[in-house]
C-alpha beads as a LAMMPS data file, in Angstrom:
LAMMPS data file: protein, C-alpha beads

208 atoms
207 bonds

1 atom types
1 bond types

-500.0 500.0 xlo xhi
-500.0 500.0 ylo yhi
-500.0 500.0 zlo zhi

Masses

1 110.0

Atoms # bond

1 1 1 -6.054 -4.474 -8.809
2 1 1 -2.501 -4.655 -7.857
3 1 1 -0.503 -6.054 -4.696
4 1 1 2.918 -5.194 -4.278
5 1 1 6.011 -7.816 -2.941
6 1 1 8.624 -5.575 -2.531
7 1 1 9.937 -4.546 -6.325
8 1 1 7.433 -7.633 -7.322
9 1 1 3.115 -6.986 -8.247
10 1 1 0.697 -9.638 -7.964
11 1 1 -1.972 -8.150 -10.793
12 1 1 -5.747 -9.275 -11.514
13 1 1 -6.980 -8.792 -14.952
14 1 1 -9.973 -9.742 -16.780
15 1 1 -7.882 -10.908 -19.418
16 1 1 -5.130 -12.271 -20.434
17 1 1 -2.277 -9.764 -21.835
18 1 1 -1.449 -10.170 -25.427
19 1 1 2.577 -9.989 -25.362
20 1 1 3.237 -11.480 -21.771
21 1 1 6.532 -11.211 -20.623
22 1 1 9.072 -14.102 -19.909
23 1 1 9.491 -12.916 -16.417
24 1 1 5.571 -13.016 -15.821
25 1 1 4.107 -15.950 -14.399
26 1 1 0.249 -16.217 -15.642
27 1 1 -2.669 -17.897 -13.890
28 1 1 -6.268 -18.181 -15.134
29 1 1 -7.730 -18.497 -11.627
30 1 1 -9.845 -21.802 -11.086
31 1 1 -9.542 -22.991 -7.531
32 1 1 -8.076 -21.434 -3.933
33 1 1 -5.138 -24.985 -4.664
34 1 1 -4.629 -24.049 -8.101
35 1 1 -3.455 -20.278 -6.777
36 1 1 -1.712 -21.314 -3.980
37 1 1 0.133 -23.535 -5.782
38 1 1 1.170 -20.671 -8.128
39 1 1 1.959 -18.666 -5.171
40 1 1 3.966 -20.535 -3.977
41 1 1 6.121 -20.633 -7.484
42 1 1 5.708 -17.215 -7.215
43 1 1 7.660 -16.639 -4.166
44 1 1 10.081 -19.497 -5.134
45 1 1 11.272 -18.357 -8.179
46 1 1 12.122 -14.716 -8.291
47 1 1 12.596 -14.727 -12.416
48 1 1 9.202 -14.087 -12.141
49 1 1 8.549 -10.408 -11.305
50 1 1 4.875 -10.402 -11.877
51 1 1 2.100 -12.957 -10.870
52 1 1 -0.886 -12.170 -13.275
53 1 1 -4.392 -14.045 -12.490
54 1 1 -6.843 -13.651 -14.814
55 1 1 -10.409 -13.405 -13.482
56 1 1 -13.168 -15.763 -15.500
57 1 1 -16.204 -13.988 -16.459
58 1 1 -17.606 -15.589 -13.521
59 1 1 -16.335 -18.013 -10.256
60 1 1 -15.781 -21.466 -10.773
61 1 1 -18.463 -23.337 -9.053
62 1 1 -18.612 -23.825 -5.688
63 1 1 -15.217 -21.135 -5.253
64 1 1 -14.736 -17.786 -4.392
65 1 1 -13.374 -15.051 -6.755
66 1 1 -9.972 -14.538 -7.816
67 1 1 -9.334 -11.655 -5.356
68 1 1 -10.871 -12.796 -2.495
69 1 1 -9.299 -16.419 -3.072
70 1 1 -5.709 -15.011 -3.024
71 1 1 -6.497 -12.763 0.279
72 1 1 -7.316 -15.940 2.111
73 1 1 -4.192 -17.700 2.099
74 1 1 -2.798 -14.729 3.990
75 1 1 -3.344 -13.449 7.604
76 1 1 -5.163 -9.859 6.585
77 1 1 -4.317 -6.614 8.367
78 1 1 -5.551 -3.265 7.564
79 1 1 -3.848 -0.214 8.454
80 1 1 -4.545 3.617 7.597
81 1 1 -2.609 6.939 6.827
82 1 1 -2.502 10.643 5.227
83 1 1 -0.989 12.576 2.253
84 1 1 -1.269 15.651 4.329
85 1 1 -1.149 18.862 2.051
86 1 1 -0.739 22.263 3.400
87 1 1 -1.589 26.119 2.581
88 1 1 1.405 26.583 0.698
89 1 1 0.562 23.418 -1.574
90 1 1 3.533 20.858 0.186
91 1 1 3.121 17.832 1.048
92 1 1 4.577 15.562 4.116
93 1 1 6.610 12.656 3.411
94 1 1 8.581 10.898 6.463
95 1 1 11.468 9.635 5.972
96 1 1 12.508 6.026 7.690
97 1 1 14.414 2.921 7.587
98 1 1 16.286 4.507 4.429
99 1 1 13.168 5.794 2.544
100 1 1 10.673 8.651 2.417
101 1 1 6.905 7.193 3.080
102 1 1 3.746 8.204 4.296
103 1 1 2.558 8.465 8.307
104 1 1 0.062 5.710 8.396
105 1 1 -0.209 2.774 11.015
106 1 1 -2.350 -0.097 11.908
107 1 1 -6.213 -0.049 12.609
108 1 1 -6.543 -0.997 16.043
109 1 1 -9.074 -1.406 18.906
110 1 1 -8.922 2.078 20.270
111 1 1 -10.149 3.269 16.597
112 1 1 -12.928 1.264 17.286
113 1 1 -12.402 -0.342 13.906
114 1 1 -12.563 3.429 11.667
115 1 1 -10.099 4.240 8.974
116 1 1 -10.446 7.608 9.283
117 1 1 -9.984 7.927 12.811
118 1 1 -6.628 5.341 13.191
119 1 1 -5.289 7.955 9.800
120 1 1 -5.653 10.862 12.068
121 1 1 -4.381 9.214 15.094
122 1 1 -1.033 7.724 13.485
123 1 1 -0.602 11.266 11.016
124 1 1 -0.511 12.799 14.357
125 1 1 1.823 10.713 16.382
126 1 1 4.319 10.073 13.944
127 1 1 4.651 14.006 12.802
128 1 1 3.969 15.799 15.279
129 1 1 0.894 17.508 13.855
130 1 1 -1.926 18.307 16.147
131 1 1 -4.552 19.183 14.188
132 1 1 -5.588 17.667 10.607
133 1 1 -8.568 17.345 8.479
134 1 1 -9.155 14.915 6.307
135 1 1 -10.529 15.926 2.996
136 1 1 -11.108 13.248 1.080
137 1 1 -10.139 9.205 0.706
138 1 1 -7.483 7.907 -1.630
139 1 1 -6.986 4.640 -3.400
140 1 1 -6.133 1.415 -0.554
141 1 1 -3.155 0.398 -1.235
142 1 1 -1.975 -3.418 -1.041
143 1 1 1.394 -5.186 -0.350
144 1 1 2.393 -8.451 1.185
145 1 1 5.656 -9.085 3.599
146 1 1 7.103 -12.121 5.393
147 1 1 6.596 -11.404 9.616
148 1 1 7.498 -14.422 11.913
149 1 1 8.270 -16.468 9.120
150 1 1 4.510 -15.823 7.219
151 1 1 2.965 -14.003 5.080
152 1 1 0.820 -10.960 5.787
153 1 1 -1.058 -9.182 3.519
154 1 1 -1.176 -5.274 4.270
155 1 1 -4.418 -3.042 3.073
156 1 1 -3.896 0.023 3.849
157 1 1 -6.539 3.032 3.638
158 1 1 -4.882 6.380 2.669
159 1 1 -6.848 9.874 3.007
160 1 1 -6.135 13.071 2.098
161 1 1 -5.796 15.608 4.580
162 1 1 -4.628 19.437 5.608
163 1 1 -2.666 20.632 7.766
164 1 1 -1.344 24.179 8.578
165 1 1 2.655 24.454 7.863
166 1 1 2.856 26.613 11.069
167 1 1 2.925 23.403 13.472
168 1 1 5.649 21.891 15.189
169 1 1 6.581 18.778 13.516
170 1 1 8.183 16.272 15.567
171 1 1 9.221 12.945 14.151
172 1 1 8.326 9.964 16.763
173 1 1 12.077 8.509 16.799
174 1 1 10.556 5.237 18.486
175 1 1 8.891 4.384 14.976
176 1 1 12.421 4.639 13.505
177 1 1 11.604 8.116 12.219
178 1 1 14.037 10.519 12.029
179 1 1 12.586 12.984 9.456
180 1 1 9.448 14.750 8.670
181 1 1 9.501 17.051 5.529
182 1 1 7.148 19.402 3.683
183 1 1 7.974 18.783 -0.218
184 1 1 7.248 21.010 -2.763
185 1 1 5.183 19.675 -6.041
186 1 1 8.439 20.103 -8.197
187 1 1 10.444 18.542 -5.539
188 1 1 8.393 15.260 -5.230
189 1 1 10.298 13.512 -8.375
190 1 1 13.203 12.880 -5.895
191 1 1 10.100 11.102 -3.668
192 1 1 9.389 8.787 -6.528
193 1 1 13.191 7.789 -6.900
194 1 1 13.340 6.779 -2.862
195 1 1 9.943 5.264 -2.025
196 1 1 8.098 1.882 -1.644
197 1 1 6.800 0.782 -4.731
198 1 1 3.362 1.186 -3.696
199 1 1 3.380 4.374 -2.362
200 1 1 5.013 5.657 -5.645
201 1 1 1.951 4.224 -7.280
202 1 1 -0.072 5.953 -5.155
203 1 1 1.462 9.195 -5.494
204 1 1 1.464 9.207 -9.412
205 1 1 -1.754 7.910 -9.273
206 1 1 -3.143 10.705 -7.143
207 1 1 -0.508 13.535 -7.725
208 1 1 -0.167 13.068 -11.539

Bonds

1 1 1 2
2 1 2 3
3 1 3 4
4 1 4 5
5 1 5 6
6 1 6 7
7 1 7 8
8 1 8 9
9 1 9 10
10 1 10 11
11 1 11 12
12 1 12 13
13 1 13 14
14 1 14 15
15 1 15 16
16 1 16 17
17 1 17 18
18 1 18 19
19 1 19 20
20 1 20 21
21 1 21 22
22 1 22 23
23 1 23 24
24 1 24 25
25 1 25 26
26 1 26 27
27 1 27 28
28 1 28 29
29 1 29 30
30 1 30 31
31 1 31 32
32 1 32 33
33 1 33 34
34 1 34 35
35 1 35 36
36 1 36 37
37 1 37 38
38 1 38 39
39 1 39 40
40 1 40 41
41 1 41 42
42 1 42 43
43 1 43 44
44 1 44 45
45 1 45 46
46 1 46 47
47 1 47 48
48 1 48 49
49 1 49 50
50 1 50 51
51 1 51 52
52 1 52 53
53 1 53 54
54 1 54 55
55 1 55 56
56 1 56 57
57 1 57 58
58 1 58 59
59 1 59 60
60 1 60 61
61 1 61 62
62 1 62 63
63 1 63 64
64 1 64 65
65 1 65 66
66 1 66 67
67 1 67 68
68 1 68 69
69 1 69 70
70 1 70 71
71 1 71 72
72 1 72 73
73 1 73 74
74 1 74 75
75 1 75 76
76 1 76 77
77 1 77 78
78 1 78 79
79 1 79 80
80 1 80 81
81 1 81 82
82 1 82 83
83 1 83 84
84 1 84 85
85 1 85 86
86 1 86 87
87 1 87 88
88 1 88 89
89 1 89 90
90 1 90 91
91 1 91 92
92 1 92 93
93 1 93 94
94 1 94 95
95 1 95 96
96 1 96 97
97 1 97 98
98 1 98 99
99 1 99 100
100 1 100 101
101 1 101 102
102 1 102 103
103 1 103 104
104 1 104 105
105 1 105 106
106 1 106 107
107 1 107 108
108 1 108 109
109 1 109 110
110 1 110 111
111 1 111 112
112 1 112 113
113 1 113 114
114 1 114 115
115 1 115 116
116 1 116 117
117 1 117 118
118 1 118 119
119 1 119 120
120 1 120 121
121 1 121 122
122 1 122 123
123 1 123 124
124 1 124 125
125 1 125 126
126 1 126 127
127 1 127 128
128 1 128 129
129 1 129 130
130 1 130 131
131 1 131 132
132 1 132 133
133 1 133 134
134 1 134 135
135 1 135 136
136 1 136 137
137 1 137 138
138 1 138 139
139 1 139 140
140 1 140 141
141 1 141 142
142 1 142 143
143 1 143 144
144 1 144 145
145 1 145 146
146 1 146 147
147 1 147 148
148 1 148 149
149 1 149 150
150 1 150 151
151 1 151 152
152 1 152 153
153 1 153 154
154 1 154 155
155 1 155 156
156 1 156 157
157 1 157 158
158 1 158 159
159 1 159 160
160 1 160 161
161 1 161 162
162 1 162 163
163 1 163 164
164 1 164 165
165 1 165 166
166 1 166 167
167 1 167 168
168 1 168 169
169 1 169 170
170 1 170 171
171 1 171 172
172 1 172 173
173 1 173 174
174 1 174 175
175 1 175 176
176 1 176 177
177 1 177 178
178 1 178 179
179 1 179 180
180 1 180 181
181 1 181 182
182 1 182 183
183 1 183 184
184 1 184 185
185 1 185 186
186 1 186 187
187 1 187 188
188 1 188 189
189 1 189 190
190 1 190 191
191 1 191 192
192 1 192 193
193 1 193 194
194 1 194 195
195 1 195 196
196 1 196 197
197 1 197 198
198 1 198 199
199 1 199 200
200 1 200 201
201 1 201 202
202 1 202 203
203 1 203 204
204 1 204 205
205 1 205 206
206 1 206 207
207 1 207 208
């Protein structure tokens, strides 16, 4: 499992890496303190690039695990979104606040609580696109930002979908989109070079 902070990855292993680097700052998880209080060196010292916790075999008595320990010293929000594919094999990428990402947004009330239906609801309104269909789900993705001066962690729920090219697409400019693009296969290497670090994960995860 990986969470992304920015350029920065919070990673939970099972155990310990052999050749760590300098710039890693290691944690073999054994309280909800003991992880905040790494956190927070985490976030203080920026040598460190990676935080890497290291699950036991089993909780520590009386605590939760690892993963769930870290997620509650955050407020949670979930959020959903599309790699939308069409006939011709091209994918949509959006392109805002200086980099191409993925039409997603966050899960809401009106979705009644369902992934799959705040995915099709934000693919729509931030393309353009009036019909799509999901296909299949794709990997959550994870990353944390600073809102309001604290810290939010982000899981978002991506699905695949299609979509026929023939449709108007219509970037909503309010959302500080300016851009929606069908990419070829071979094109999607200048993507990787322009993206959020977690979306590039995803996409060479899924893609590659």
């Amino acid at each position: 499992m990986k969470i992304f902070l920015d350029n920065r990855t919070i990673d939970f292993v099972l155990a310990p890496p052999e050749n760590p680097l300098a710039t890693d700052l290691m944690i073999e998880y054994q309280s909800v303190e003991k992880l905040k209080e790494a956190w927070s060196d985490f976030i203080r010292y920026e040598k460190f690039r990676k935080l890497v916790i290291v699950e036991p075999e089993s909780p520590p008595q009386n605590e939760p695990a690892a993963f769930d320990a870290f997620v509650s010293l955050f407020k949670l929000i979930e959020a959903a979104g599309g790699l939308v594919k069409n006939e011709n094999g091209a994918y949509l990428f959006i392109h805002r606040l200086g980099f191409w990402d993925l039409p997603k947004g966050k899960i809401d009330k009106k979705d009644a609580r369902s992934a799959r239906t705040a995915a099709i609801r934000e693919v729509m309104e931030e393309t353009g696109l009036k019909k799509v269909v999901i296909t299949r789900e794709l990997p959550a993705t994870w990353h944390i930002y600073l809102a309001k001066e604290r810290w939010v962690l982000k899981k978002t729920h991506w699905f695949e979908m299609e979509a026929d090219s023939h449709q108007t697409l219509t970037p909503e400019t309010r959302e500080g989109i300016f851009l929606v693009k069908w990419t070829s296969p071979d094109a999607i290497h200048c993507i990787l070079s322009h993206t959020y670090d977690s979306i590039r994960g995803l996409l060479l995860e899924v893609l590659f």
